[in-house]
C-alpha positions, 0 to 999 in steps of 0.5 A: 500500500502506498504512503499516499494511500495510507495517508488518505486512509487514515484521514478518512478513518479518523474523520469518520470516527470523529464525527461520528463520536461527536455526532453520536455521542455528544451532539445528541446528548443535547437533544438528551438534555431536552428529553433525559428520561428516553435516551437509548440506542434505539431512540430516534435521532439518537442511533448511532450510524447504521448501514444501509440496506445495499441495492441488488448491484451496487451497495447504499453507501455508510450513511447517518442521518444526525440532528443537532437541536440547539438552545434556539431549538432549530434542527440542522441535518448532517449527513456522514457519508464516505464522500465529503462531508457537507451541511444541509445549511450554509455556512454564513446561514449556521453562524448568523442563526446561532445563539450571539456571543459578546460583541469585539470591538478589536479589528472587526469589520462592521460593513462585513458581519459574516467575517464578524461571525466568522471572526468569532467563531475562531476565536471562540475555538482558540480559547476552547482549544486552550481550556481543553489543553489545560483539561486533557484527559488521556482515559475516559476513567478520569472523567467522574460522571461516565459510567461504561453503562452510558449508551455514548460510553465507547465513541467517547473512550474511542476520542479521549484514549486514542485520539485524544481531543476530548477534554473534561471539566477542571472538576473532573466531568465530562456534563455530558447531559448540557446542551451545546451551541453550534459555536461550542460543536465547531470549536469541538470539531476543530480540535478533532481535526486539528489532532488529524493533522498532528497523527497524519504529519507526524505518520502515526502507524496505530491508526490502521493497526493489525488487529484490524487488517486481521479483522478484516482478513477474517471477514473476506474469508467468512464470506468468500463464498457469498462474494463470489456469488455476487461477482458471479451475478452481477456478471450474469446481469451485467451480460443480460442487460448489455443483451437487453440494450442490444435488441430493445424495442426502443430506448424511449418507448414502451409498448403497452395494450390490451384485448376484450372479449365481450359476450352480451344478450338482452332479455326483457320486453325488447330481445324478441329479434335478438341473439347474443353477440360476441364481439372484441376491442383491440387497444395498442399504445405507444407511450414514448418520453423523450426527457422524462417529463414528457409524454408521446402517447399513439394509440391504435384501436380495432374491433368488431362491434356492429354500429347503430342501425335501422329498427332500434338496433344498437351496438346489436343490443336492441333497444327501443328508439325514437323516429327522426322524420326524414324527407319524402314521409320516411323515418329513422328509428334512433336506437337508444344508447342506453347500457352501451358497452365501455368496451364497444366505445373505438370498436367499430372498425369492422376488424381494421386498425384505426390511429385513435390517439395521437398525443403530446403532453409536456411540463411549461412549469412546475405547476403548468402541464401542457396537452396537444392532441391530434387524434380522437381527443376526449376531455377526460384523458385530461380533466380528471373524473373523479370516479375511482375504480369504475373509470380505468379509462379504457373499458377493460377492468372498469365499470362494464357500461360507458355510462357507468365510467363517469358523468356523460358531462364528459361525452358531450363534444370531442373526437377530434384534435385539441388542447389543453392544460392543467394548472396547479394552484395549490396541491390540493387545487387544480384548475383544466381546460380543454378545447376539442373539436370534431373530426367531422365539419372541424379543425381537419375542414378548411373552410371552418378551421380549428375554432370556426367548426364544431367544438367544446370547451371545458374548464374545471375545478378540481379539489382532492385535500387527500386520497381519499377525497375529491370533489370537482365542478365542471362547465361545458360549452359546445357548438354542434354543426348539424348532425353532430349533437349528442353524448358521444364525443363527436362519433356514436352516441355513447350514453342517454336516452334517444329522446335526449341525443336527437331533441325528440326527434329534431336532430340526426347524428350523422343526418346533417345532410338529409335533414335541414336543420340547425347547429345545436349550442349547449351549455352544461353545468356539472359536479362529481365526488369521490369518498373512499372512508377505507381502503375498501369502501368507495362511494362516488357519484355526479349530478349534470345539467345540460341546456341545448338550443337548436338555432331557430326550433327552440330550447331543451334541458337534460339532466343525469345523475348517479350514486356509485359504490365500489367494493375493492378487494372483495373476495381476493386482492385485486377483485372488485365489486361495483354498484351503479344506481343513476340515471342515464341523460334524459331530456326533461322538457323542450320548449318551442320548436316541432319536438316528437311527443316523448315522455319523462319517465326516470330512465333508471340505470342499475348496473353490478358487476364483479372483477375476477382479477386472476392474474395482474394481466388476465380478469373476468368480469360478469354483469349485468345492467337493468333499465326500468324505463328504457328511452325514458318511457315505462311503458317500453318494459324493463329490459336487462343486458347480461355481460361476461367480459374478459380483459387480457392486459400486456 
């Protein structure tokens, strides 16, 4: 071993072992003075240094988290780690904030009051260096109040018998239980330091003795074995990793999706004509970040479901419908979208493979988080919904109906590209908006532009004082050109009566040219809460109102509300329960213009299901749904829709 290395060594040892006797065993004993009927090894702030559990491949440095309590009662973090050691706290900063000494006249500098603390500082050292001079103990014997039983007992015979910087009162105490200043630590420290410097100049040999290189020895050779295992793994890992990288898909992407199968029947007043459908989503997405922060989402879609057609059929779940008149005395029955399936939503693709999501989002700040979407954007993969568990934002693990993800205030526009943001005013309040337009007669039409054509824009409150708890007010304004109005982000209805998506019969998804009616703007007020009171009981729940005029034939309300209640981990962790009792939107009343007669029957919406979650990727969910007055009309019969669901996750 060379004299540089040894000299290293030794500095680093006695350094170490300094701090840590000073900070293990006098430091604390001020906070013991504070608190003298609990002092013990295993008291908090006052453990000696432990070692940290190492990592599975390179192992957590020696470290202490110390605390130093002052008679200003202010809390200083040090940290003993192998590299050097710094505080938490500058150094002007320590010495301003501690306790005043009498003021120097001789030499002193009042336009520079940190040289004046400093100036102080040493000064205060070289007359504690001389009272410890004349004090020197060489045995921790002399000292009359340490007994061996002392938990500080072996740190202090360590400084006073082998390196020799701890001095005793000229009563022959060593007051162990006073509280010290921070001047009194520095001026302790420096001492400690300075005795370093004496050994390390004078090429004291002790400081690494035999006794310690044989302990050493005998420890390498106890554990040979086990040092050979982990060499032996940390190659295994080191050649599996630089395998890894050599054919990863991507340094910056990852590849994610999920496949659900969806076995459904109706049975009630309206399955007369209707056989059980087997039908399938597709989800792959490609979640890319390019500094860590940031997000490129690219989601691609395909699936098999059926899209609404003529006679009331819906998704294939035949429902009953309102007639829309048509030119020449024909008509179109607008089936109800009632109990739509969550996994049907981006599944009619007739088994072709879609872009659904293309989207970027990004920090501007701390606070501020940006979103640009050109794909299929929707409200809710920016605002939050506040409805845990049933909306996974997917349709896969969630609630089994669209309705039953969370309050249709969020199907109402979107589609198509957009922006938004969230703001954090408090970290407990969030402030978001959106602007979203269609892909139809929106930001893709040159003549209408990304803010001339059909749009909605959403702004939200959300407030979430702790995990267990959220509550969020939302408002809504939309332009629907005509053809596009409804709950169903500017596509397929998704959620609500028949009655409530066509005004009673006055507008047409997707009629805008068989029909010559007007754009319809709405207005939409809405609020939804989360209550989690334990990790397993849930209850959410929304109430929305939306105020919808068709220019020139007049004006119509809809309301829609629910009260949900979850169950995780019912049964097995990872299962869960869920309970949707609620109203699916429905038009209340229609002022002016040539509605349909219709009537307002509650169209209540009852819906349980259960998640068998038997592996983190593979679940299976059976449910069913009951609507008591289907398209908003008792008359119509009860009608039930029974669903087995299987989601298969990677």
């Amino acid at each position: 071993m060379s004299s540089n290395t040894v000299t290293f060594n030794v500095g680093y040892r006695l350094l170490l072992l300094t701090l840590t006797g000073l900070g293990s065993g006098i430091l604390s004993e001020a906070s013991y003075a504070e608190n003298p009927g609990s002092p013990s090894l295993e008291s908090p702030g006052l453990n000696a240094p432990s070692l940290n559990a190492p990592e599975p491949i390179s192992p957590a440095p020696r470290t202490s988290n110390l605390q130093l309590e002052t008679e200003t009662s202010e809390i200083v973090p040090i940290e003993l780690n192998s590299t050097p050691i710094e505080s938490s706290i500058p150094l002007d900063t320590m010495v301003q904030t501690a306790p005043a000494l009498p003021q120097v006249t001789s030499s002193e500098n009042p336009a520079n009051p940190t040289s004046n603390s400093l100036d102080q500082l040493q000064r205060y050292g070289r007359e504690d260096n001389g009272r410890q001079k004349k004090e020197q103990v060489t045995s921790v014997s002399q000292l009359s109040d340490v007994q061996p039983t002392d938990w500080a007992f072996q740190a202090l015979q360590s400084l006073v018998e082998r390196y020799g910087c701890i001095a005793g009162y000229p009563d022959g105490t060593y007051k162990g239980n006073r509280a010290l200043t921070r001047y009194e630590f520095a001026a302790g420290v420096n001492a400690c330091l300075e005795r370093i410097n004496e050994l390390i100049s004078a090429s004291t040999t002790n400081l690494v003795t035999r006794e310690d290189l044989a302990k050493l020895q005998r420890l390498m050779e106890e554990f040979a074995a086990e040092l050979a295992s982990l060499r032996g793994r940390v190659t295994v890992l080191e050649a599996r990793a630089s395998e890894l990288e050599a054919n990863q898909f991507s340094t910056t992407t990852k590849l994610v999706g999920q496949v659900i199968f969806g076995l459904a029947d109706v049975f009630g007043a309206d399955d007369e004509d209707f056989n059980t459908v087997l039908q399938y989503r597709a989800d792959i997405n490609l979640i890319t970040s390019f500094t860590g922060q940031d997000l490129l989402i690219t989601g691609i879609k395909t699936g098999n479901a059926t899209a609404p057609g003529l006679g009331g059929s819906r998704f294939g779940l035949s429902l009953p419908g309102t007639e829309v008149g048509l030119p020449l005395g024909n008509s179109f029955t607008v089936p109800s979208a009632e109990a739509t399936l969550a996994s049907q939503y981006g599944a009619v693709f007739d088994n072709e493979l879609n872009l659904t999501t293309l989207e970027y989002q990004f920090p501007v700040t701390s606070r501020l988080r940006a979103y640009i979407g050109l794909g299929s954007e929707v409200h809710n993969q920016i605002a939050p919904t506040l409805n845990p568990y049933f909306d996974d934002a997917d349709g896969g693990t969630g609630a089994i109906t669209a309705f039953g993800q969370r309050n249709p205030i969020y199907r109402l526009g979107g589609g198509g590209p957009g922006i938004g943001f969230n703001y954090v005013l408090t970290p407990d309040l969030t402030l978001t908006g959106t602007y979203l337009t269609s892909t139809i007669n929106g930001a893709f039409d040159p003549v209408n532009g990304f803010f001339a054509g059909t749009y909605s824009a959403l702004g939200q409150i959300t407030w979430k004082p702790s995990p267990a708890f959220g509550i969020g007010a939302t408002y809504t304004n939309s332009y629907f050109a005509p053809g596009r109005f409804g709950y169903n982000n500017f596509g397929l209805a998704l959620t609500g009566t028949a009655v409530a998506n066509t005004l009673a019969g006055q507008t047409l998804l997707g009629g805008d040219i068989l029909l010559d009616r007007g754009a319809v703007i709405a207005n939409s007020y809405g609020v939804q809460a989360f209550f989690q009171p334990s990790p397993y009981f849930v209850i959410t729940g929304w109430f929305a109102a939306t105020y919808a005029r068709l220019i020139g034939d007049g004006d119509g309300e809809i309301l829609t509300y629910a009260l949900n209640f979850g169950f995780p981990d019912l049964g097995k962790e990872g299962n869960f329960l869920g309970v949707v009792v609620g109203a699916e939107p429905y038009l209340t009343r229609y002022e002016d213009g040539n509605p349909s007669d219709f009537e307002v029957d509650i169209p209540l919406h009852i819906e349980a299901y259960y998640r068998f979650q038997f592996t983190p990727n593979i679940s299976l969910t059976p449910g069913i749904v009951w609507l008591t007055a289907p398209n908003q009309d008792t008359s119509n019969g009860d009608d039930f829709v029974g669903v087995l669901r299987g989601t298969f996750q990677f």
